[in-house]
N, C-alpha and C positions, 0 to 999 in steps of 0.2 A: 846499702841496699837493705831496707824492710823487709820481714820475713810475713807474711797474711798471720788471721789469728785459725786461718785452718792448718797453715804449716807449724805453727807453733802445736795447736794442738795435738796434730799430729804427733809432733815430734817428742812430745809429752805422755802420749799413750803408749808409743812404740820402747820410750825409755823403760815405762811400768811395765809393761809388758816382760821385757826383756831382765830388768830386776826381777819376777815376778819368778819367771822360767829359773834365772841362775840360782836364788832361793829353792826350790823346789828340789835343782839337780844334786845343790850341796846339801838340803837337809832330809833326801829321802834316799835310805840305799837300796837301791836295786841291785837285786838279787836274781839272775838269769838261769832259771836250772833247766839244764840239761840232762840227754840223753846219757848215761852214766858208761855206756858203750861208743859212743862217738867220742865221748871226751878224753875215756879212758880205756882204751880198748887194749893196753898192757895189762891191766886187771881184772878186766870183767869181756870174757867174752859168752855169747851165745850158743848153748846146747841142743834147748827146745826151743820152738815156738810154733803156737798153731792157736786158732780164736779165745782158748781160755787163758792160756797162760804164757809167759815165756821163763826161761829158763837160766838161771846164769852161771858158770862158773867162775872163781872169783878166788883169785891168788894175790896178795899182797903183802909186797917185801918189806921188814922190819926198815921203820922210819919212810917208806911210803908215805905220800898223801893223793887221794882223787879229789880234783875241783868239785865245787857246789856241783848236785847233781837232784835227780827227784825220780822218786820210786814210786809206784801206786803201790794198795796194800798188798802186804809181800810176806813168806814166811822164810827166814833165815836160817838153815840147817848147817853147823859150825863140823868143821871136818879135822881145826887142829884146836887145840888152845890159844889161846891170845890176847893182846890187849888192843882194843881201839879205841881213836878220840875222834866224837863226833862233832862238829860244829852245825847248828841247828839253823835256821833263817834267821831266828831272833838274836842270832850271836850267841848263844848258851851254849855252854860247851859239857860235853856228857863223856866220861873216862869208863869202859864197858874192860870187864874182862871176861871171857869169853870162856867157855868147856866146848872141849871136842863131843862129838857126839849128843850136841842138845838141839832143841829148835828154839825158834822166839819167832815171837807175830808181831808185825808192825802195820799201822796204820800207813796211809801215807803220807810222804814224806820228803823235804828238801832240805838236803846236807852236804859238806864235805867231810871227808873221813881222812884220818891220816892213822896206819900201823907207830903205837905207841910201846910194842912190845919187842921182845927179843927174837923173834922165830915167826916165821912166814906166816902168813892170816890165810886160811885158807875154808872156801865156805860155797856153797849152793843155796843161791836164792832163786825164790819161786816167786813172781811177782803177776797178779790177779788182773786179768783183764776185765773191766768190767762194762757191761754192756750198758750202750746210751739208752736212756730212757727216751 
């Protein structure tokens, strides 16, 4: 049996096609960030929240890690000492040690975090809601 020169074609586009796609899947990573409390609600639960801001408290045990996650811009107020390792979207990995009692500003941001220190991370973020244009 003959196959027409439209089922060959066919079957020719649908091949490229599907190379085309598997390519794509293997050479682009996808990076899903989530909500940093749904994924990690052992760590980060909810104090505030109302249209400007929300509120986080945020305990994490030596050798912890929270999944890829994404914050809007956000102010980080440290409440013990600590070390954390951040893993960034681009794969760049950033070792922070941390003072009790400081702030830092952050832009925002998609990361996973893992406690690289001895002693509990423990910290209140404030993260900026920002109104749609």
């Amino acid at each position: 049996m003959s196959k027409s020169k439209s089922d060959t074609m066919t079957a020719r586009v649908l091949g490229a096609v599907g190379t085309l796609g598997t390519t794509l899947l293997i050479a682009t990573p996808v990076i899903v960030a989530q909500d940093v409390v749904k994924i990690s609600p052992e760590t980060h639960a909810v104090i505030l929240e109302n249209a400007q801001v929300r509120v986080l408290a945020v305990r994490i045990r030596p050798g912890e890690k929270v999944a890829v996650h994404s914050h809007p811009p956000n102010v980080v107020y440290y409440l013990s000492d600590g070390k954390i390792r951040l893993t960034l979207a681009d794969g760049h990995v950033e070792d922070r040690a941390v003072k009790a009692d400081t702030a830092v500003w952050s832009e925002a941001t998609v990361h996973a975090a893992e406690n690289v220190g001895a002693g509990e991370l423990r910290e209140v973020q404030v993260e900026l809601k920002v109104p749609a244009k």
